[in-house]
C-alpha positions as CSV (number, residue, x, y, z in Angstrom):
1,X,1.4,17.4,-18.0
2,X,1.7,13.4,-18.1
3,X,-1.3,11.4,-17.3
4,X,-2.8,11.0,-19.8
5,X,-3.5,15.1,-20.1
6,X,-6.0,14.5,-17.7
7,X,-6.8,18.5,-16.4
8,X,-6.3,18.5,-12.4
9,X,-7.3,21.0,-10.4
10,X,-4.1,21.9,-7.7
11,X,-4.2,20.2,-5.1
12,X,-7.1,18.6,-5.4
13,X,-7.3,14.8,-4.7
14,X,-10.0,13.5,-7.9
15,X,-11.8,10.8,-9.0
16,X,-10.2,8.2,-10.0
17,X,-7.5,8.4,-7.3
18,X,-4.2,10.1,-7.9
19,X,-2.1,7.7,-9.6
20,X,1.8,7.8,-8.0
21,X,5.0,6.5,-8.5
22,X,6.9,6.0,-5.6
23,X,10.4,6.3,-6.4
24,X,12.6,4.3,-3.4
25,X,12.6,1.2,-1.2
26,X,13.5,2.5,1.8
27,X,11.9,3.3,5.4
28,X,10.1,5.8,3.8
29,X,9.1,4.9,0.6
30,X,8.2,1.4,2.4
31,X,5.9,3.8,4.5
32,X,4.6,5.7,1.9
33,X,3.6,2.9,0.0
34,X,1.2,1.2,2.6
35,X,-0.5,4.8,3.9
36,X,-0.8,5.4,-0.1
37,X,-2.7,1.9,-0.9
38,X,-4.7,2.4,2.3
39,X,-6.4,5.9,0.9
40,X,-6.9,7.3,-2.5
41,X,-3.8,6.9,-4.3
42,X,-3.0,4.3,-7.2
43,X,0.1,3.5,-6.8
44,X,1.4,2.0,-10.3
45,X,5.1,1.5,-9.5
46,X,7.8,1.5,-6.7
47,X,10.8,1.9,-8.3
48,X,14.3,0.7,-6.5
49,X,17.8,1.6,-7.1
50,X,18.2,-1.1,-9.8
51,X,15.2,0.8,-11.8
52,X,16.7,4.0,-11.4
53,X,20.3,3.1,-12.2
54,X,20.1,0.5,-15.0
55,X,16.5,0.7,-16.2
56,X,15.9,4.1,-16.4
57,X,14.3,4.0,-19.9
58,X,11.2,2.4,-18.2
59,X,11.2,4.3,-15.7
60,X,10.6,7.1,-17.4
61,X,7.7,5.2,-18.8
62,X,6.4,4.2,-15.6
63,X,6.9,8.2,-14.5
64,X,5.3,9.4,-17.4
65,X,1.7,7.7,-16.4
66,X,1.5,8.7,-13.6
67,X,0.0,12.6,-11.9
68,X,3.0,12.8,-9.5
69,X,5.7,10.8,-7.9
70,X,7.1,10.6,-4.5
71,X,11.1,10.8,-4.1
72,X,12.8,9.5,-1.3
73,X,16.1,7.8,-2.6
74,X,19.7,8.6,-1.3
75,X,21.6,12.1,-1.7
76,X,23.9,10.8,-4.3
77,X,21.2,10.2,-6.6
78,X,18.0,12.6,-5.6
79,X,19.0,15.0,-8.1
80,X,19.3,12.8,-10.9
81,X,16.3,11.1,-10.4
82,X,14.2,14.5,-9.9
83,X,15.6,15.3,-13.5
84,X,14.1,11.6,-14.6
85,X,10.7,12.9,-13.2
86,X,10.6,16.5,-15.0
87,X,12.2,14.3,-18.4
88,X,9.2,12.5,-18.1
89,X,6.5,15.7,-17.3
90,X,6.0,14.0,-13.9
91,X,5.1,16.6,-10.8
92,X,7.3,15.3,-8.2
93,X,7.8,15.9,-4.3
94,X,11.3,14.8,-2.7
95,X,12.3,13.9,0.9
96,X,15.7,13.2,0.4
97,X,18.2,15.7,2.0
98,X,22.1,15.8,1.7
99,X,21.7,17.9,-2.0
100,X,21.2,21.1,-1.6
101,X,24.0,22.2,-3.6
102,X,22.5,21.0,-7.0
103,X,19.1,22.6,-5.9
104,X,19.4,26.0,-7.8
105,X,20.4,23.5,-11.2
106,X,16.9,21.6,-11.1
107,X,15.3,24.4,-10.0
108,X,16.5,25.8,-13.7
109,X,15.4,22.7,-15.0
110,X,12.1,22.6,-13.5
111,X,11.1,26.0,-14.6
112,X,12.4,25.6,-18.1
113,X,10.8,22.3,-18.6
114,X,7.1,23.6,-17.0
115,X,7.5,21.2,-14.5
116,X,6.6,21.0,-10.8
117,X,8.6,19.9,-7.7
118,X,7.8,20.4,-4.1
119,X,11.1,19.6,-1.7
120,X,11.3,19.2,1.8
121,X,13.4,17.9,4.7
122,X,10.7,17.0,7.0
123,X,6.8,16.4,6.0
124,X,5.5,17.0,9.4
125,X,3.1,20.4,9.6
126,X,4.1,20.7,13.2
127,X,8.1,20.3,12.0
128,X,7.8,23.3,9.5
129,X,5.9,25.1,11.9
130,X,8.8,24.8,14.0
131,X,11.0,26.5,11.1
132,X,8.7,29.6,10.9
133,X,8.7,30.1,14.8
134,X,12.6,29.9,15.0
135,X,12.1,32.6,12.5
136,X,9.8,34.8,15.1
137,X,11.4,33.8,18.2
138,X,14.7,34.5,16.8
139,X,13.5,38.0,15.6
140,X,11.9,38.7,18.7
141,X,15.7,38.0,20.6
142,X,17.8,39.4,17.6
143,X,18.3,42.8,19.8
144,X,18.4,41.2,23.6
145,X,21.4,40.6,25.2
146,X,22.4,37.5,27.6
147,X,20.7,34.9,25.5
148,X,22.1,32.0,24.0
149,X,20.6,29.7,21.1
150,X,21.2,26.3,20.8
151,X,19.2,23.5,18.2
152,X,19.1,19.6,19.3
153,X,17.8,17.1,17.4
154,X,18.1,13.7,18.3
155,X,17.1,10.6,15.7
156,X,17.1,6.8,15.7
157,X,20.2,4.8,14.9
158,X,20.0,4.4,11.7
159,X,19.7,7.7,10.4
160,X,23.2,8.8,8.3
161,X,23.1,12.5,8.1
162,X,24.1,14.5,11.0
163,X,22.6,17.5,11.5
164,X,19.6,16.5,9.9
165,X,18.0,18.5,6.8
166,X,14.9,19.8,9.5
167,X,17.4,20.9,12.0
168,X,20.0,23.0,9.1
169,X,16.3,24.5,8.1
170,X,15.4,25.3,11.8
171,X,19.1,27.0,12.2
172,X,19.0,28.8,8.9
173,X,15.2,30.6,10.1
174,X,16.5,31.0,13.4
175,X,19.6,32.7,12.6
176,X,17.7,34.2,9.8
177,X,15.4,36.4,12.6
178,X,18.4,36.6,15.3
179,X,21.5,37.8,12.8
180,X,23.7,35.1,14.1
181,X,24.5,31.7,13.7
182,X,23.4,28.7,16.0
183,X,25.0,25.7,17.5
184,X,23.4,22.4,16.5
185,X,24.3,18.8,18.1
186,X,22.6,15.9,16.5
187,X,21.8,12.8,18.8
188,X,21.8,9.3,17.2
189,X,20.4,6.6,19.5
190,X,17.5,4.0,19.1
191,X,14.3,4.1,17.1
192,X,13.4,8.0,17.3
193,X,11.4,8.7,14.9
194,X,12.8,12.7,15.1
195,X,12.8,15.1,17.3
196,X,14.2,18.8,17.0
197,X,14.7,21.5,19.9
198,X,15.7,24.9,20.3
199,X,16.7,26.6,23.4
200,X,17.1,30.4,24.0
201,X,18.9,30.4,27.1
202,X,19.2,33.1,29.5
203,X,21.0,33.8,33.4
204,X,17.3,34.1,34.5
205,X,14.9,32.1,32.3
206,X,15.1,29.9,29.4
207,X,12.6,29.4,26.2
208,X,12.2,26.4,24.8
209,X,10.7,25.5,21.0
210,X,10.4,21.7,20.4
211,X,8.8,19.5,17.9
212,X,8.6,15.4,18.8
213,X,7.2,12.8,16.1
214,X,5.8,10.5,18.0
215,X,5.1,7.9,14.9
216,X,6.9,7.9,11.2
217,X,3.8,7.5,9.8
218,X,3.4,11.5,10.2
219,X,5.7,11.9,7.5
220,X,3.9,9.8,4.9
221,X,1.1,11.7,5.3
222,X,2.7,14.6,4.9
223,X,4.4,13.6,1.7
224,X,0.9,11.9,0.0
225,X,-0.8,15.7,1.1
226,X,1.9,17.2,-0.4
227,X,1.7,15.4,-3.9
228,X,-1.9,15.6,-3.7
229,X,-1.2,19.6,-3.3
230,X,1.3,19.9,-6.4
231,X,-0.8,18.2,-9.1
232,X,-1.3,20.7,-11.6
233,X,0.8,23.5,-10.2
234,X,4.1,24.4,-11.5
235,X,7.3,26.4,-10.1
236,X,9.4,24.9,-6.9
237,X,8.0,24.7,-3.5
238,X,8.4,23.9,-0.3
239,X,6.3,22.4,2.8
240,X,6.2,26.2,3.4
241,X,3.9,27.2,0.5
242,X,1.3,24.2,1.7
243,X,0.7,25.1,5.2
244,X,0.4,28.9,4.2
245,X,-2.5,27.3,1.6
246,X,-3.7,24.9,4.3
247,X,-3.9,27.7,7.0
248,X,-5.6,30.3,4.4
């Protein structure tokens, strides 16, 4: 791997700190980058669109020093600049949602180059807990009648996609368990940070599953244990595969 070949144990956080790349300037790279500087991460670069779009020759360079990077860009872009990280033998975990349909082409790319990605659309541990439950809960209803399912998530203003990337995972293990497709509305109104909901709703009684994050700063820790967990591993992953290692 890059670095400098220096032989990291997976997941484990060493001595020197990690050294990162943060690839985006956004909320959450912003976010990332102060949690990072603020425990034991080096972070060598931040790279903006400008670096990724007409200076990609040194970012590569940049990538290549580093143990992992941290993607959070824009759709339009996320899969081209995952395929900058593998080029350069850079482990990298992405945030960015909106690209699913070029997933199973870098996931190709990933396992033919040895390299190692972790993607997710939500770095929360009580979010992707949330995605395993609807799983549960919609196995436990799949074969009860009267029951309606419903998924709301509700974000600040700013946030472009609707339904979010949590909420299409939370429907997809839902409906996975019950056999059937959900409804989901998506709510866009002040400075939510992201909050996703699902109701099973009956005549009699109703079940409710719901996930709020109360600070945005749960997601950059998420992300930096997430990197920290995918040095030296290889293969694709999800937030999935860390909390089944974190709760074993």
């Amino acid at each position: 791997m890059a670095a400098g070949d220096r032989r990291v144990q997976p997941g484990a956080v060493t001595d020197p700190a990690l050294r990162i790349v943060i690839l985006g300037s956004g909320r959450m790279g912003r976010s990332i980058d102060a949690l990072a500087r603020s425990q034991r991460f080096d972070v060598l670069a931040q790279l903006g669109r400008r670096d990724l779009e007409s200076r990609r020759a040194a970012a590569r360079d940049r990538l290549a020093g580093a143990d992992v990077a941290l993607e959070f860009t824009a759709p339009a872009s996320a899969a081209s600049n995952i395929r900058l990280c593998v080029e350069a033998g850079c482990p990298v975990v992405s945030g960015t949602t909106g690209w699913s349909d070029q997933l199973p082409a870098v996931t190709a790319l990933v396992k033919e180059r040895g390299g190692g990605l972790l993607w997710a659309p939500n770095f929360s541990f009580g979010a992707v807990a949330l995605q395993l439950l609807a799983h549960r809960a919609g196995a436990l209803f799949a074969g009860v009648g009267g029951f309606d399912t419903h998924v709301v998530e509700t974000h600040h203003a700013g946030k472009l996609d609707a339904p979010s990337g949590t909420a299409i995972a939370i429907e997809t293990s839902l409906g996975e368990g019950l056999g059937r497709n959900s409804p989901v509305t998506s709510i866009r109104t002040g400075h939510v940070p992201g909050t996703h909901e699902i109701s099973i709703d009956g005549p009699r009684e109703r079940l409710v599953l719901r996930h709020e994050a109360r600070d945005r700063g749960v997601f950059a820790e998420g992300a930096l244990r997430a990197a920290a967990w995918l040095v030296g591993r290889r293969g694709v992953y999800t937030m999935r595969d860390l909390l089944a290692g974190e709760a074993g």
